[in-house]
N, C-alpha and C positions, 0 to 999 in steps of 0.2 A: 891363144890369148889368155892372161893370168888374171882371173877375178879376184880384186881385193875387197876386202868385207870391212870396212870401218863403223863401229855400233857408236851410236852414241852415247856420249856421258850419262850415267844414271841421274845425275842430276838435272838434265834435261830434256828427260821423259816427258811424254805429254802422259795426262791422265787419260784412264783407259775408262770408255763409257761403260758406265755399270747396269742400264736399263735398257734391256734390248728391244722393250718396246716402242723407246723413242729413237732409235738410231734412224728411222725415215735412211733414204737412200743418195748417197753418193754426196754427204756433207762432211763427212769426218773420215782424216786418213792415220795412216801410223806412223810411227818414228822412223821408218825408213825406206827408201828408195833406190832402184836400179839408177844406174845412166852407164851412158858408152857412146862415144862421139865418132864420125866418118869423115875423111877425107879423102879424097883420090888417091892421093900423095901412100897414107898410111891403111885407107881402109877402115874396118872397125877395130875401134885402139878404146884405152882407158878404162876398160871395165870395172865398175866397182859399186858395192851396196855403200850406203853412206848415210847421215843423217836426214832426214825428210830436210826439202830447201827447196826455197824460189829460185827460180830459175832466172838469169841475167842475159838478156836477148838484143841487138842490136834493133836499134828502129827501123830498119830498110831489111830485116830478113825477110827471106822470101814466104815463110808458113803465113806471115802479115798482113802480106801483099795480093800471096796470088794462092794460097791455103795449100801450099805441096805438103800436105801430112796425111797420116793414117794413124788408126787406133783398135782396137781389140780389147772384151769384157770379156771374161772371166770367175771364175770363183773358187772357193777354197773353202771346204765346209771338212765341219766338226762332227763329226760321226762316231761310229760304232766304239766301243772302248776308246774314247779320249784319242781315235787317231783324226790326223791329215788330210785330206783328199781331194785331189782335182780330176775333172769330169773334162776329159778330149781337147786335155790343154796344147794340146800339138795340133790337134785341127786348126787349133783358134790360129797358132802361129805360120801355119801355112795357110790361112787365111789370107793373115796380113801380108804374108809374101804376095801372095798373088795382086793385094791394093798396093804394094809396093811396085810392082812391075806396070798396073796401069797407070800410077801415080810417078813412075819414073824415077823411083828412089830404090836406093840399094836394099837387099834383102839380108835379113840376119841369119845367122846359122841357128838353125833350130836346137840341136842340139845344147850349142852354150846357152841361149838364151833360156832352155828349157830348166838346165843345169842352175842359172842365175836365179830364176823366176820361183823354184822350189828354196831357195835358202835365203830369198828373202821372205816367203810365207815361213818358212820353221823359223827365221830369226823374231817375225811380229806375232808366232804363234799365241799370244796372251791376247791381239788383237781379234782371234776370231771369234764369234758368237758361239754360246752353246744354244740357247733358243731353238726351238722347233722352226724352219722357214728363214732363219737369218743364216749370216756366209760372211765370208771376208770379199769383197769384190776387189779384180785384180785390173787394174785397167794400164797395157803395155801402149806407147805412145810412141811416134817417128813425126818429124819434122823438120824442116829446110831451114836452114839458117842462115844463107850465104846473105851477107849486107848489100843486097844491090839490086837496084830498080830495074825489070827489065823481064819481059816473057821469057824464060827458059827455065829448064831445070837447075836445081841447086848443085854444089858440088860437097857443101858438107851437113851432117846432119847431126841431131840428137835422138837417141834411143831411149827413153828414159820406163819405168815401173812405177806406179805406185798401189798403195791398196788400201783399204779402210776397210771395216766393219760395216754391214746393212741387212736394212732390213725387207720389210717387202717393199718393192717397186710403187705400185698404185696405193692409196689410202684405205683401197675398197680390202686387200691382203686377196687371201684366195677365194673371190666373192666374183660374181659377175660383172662386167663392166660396159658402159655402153658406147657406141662408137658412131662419128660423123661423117658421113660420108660425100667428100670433098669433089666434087664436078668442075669449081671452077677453078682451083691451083694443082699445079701438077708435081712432083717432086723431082720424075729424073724420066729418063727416056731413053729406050736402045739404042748402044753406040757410044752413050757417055759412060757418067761414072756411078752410075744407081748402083750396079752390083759390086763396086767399093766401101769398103767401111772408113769413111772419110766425111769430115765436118761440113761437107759441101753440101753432102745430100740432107745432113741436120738443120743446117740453116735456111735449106729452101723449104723444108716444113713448117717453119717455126710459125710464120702469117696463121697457117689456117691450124696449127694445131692454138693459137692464143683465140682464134675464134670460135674454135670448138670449146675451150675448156669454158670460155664466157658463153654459152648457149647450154652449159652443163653435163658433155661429156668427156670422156677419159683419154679419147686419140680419135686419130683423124685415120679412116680407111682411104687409102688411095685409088685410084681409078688409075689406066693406062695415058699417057701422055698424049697418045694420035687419036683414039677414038674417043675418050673418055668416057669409056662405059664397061670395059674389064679388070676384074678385080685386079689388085697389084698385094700390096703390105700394107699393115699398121706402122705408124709413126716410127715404133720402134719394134715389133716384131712381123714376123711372116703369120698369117694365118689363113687356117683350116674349117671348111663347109662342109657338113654332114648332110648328104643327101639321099634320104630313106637309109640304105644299108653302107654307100658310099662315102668312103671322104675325100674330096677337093681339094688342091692348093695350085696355088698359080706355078707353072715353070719357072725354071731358071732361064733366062730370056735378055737376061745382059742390064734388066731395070731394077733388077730386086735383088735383093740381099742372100745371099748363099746360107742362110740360118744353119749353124751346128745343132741348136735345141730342133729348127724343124727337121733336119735330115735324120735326129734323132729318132721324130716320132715316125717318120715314114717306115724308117727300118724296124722299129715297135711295133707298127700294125700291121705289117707284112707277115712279122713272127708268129701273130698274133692269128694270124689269116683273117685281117679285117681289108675287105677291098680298100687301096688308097690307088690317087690317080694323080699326076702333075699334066693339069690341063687349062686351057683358057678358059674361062667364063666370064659369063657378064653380072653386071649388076641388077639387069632384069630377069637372068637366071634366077639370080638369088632372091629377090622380093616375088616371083611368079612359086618360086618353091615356097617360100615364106607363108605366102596365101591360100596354096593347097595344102599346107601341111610336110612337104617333104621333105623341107628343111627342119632337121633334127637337133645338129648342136654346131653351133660356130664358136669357136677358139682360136687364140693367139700362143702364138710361140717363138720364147726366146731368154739368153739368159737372164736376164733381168728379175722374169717375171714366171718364167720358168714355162706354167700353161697359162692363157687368161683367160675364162669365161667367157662369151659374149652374151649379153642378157638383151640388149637395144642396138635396133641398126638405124640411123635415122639419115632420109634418104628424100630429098628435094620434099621438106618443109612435112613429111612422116614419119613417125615410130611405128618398125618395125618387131614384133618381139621374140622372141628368138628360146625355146622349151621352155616356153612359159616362166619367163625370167629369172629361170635357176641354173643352176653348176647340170653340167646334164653328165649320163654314168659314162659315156666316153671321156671327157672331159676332168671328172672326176677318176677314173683309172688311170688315166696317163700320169696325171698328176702326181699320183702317189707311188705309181710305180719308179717315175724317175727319181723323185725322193729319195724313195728307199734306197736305189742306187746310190746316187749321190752321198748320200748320208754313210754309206754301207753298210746298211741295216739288214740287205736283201744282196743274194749274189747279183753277180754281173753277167748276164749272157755272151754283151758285147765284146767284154776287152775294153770298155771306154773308161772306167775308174783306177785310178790310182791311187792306191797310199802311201805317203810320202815320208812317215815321221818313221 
């Protein structure tokens, strides 16, 4: 399939934000964007970078109706001598295959999409940050469009790319954050679609992350769907319990999010020879370690946010406090070490970075 690259007019450039302390996250995008459409008939046809544009959707497609899409975040950071680089941008893409195939939708060739998804970041290169902690966020997009009312899968789709400039995810930046921990709404449950990166699982959060933020915390910690008393994920990332020498994360278990940033740090602290474990726990694990002390540092992970702190866990009408509500040294090493990578400040052990310019 033949990528065509159409730039737009110099003349109708958008301006490029100059203050990278106000770019806040996922409001501002660049002058241009992927798409590529699917049929039975043809398969994946049309490929081409193009000016940033609305998209023109019929009222009965199916993404409207019955949500057959998937999506993938990303980033694209400004590092060592003025280069390029993305951070495991293939995982991300066979991610999304994998939501494609529970989502019933065709899968793209990683390859070309990987091929497309780098020359639309060198075409919007003037759109990345230089800033310490900001990025170009790359967010690739699938969706059903067939016009017709009716339970089934779609037969054509759109693929499309966009990206903006951002900065840190929370307002708190890399500071601790405290988190609510949600007993009576559930998000997703094994056998569905929780370990999908799809709008379905966002929208079932939304109630209690709008009640948490009105009670004055940052995300809602999930609990398990059946018992409701085993940890799961954050809103928006997977997170990690330090317990005395130990650290904690839920399995992959069919309800939670497969996280690239967590499988990241798993294979981090193993290098590291820091014990890490993918196991069940509960939440009265967690407050019983809380109260003796053995609970060390709790963080979140994910690209967004990259690590998050946890400083408060509040838990049926308690604040729990969590290393005395600071950045704790695990917490803070991850942190910086994936930076450096990312950034290419610092070699890469992994193989996970790329520079691309």
């Amino acid at each position: 399939m033949e990528l065509r690259v159409l730039p737009v007019e110099a003349s109708q450039k958008k301006p490029i934000p100059t203050d990278d302390a106000k770019l806040g996250f996922g409001r501002v995008f660049s002058d241009h964007m992927f798409q590529m459409e699917y049929s039975t008939a043809k398969g994946w046809h049309n490929a081409r970078i193009e000016p940033y544009h609305e998209l023109s959707l019929d009222p009965a497609c199916t993404v409207l109706h019955y949500g057959q899409e998937a999506f993938e975040g990303l980033k694209a950071y400004r590092g060592d001598q003025d280069g390029i680089f993305l951070f495991r941008h293939r995982d991300n893409l066979r991610r999304m295959n994998a939501s494609c195939r529970r989502l019933v939708m065709p899968e793209i060739d990683i390859d070309f999409v990987s091929d497309a998804l780098k020359k639309l970041v060198l075409l919007d290169r003037d759109w990345i940050p230089r800033s310490p902690g900001c990025a170009l966020y790359i967010r690739p997009n699938i969706i059903g469009v067939d016009p017709f009312l009716g339970v089934k899968p779609a037969e054509s789709f759109i693929f499309y790319i966009i990206v903006g400039p951002v900065g840190a995810y929370y307002p708190e930046g890399f500071n601790p954050v405290s988190i609510w921990v949600s007993d009576r709404y559930v998000r997703a449950v094994r056998g569905g679609i929780g370990e999908a990166k799809t709008g379905g699982n966002y929208a079932a959060s939304l109630l209690a992350q709008k009640e948490a933020k009105q009670k004055g915390f940052s995300q809602v910690l999930w609990l398990d769907a059946i018992h409701r008393k085993y940890i799961e994920e954050v809103g928006t990332m997977n997170i990690f319990f330090m317990f005395d020498d130990e650290v904690a994360t839920s399995p992959l278990d069919g309800s939670i999010l497969p996280g690239i940033t967590r499988d990241s740090v798993i294979q981090i602290l193993r290098k590291w020879g820091v014990p890490v474990v993918e196991r069940k726990f509960s939440i009265d694990e967690v407050i019983s370690a809380q109260k003796s002390g053995a609970l060390k540092e709790v963080f979140g992970t994910g690209t967004a946010a990259i690590i998050s702190p946890v400083a408060t866990i509040h838990y049926q009408g308690h604040n729990y406090t969590v290393a005395d509500g600071k950045t704790g040294p695990l917490s803070q090493r991850l942190y910086d070490f994936l930076l450096d990578i990312q950034y290419g400040r610092k070699p890469d052990p992994f193989g996970w970075v790329e520079r691309i310019d």
